[in-house]
C-alpha positions in Angstrom: 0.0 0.0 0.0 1.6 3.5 -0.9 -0.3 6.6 -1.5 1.7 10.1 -2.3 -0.8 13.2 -2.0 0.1 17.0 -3.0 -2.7 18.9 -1.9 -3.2 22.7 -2.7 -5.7 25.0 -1.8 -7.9 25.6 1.1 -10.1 24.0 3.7 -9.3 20.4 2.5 -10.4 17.5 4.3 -8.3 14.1 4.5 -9.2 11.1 6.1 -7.4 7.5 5.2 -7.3 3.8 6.4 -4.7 1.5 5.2 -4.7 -1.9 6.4 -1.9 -5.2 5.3 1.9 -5.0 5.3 4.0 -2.2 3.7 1.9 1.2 4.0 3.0 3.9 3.2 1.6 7.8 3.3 3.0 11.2 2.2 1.3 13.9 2.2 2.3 17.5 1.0 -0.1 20.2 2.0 0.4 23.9 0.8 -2.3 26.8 1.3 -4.5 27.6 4.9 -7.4 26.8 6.5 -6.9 22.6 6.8 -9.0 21.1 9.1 -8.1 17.9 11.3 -7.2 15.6 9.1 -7.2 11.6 10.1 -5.1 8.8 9.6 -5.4 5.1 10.2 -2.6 2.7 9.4 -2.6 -1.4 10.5 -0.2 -3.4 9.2 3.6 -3.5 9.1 6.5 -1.1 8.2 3.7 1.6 8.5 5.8 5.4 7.8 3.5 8.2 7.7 5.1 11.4 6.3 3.4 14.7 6.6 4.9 18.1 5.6 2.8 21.4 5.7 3.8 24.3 3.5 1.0 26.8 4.3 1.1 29.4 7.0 3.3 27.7 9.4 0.2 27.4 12.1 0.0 23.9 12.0 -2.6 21.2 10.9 -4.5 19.1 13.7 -3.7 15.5 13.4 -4.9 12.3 14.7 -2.7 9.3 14.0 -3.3 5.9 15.1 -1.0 3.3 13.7 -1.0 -0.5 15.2 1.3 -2.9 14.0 5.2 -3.3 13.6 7.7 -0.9 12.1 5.7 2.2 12.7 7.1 5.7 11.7 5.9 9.2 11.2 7.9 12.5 10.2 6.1 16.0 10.5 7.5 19.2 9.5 5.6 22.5 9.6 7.1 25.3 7.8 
């Protein structure tokens, strides 16, 4: 499982549930106004990559990952 996401804009809602071995998600957010987004990962190797390129005020998150291997990076700028 892999998904790569470039989101621009505003107000975007994202909300994902990966489940089996390998997942992957990266997600590259530029513009304002996101609302929480939501990610669910089960499996193994999970990695969760997240970078925001809007206004620098931060997205809410929720993150739940079960399974082996987990990672997640998260960089505001």
């Amino acid at each position: 499982n892999q998904c790569i996401l470039n989101l621009e804009g505003s107000n975007n809602l994202i909300g994902g549930v990966q489940s089996g071995d390998e997942n992957q998600v990266r997600i590259d957010l530029t513009g304002n106004g996101f609302p929480n987004q939501s990610f669910v990962q089960n499996g193994t190797n999970l990695s969760l990559q997240f970078f925001d390129n809007g206004t620098g005020v931060g997205v809410p998150l929720e993150i739940e990952q079960t399974g082996n291997g987990a990672s997640v990076i998260i960089e505001n700028y």
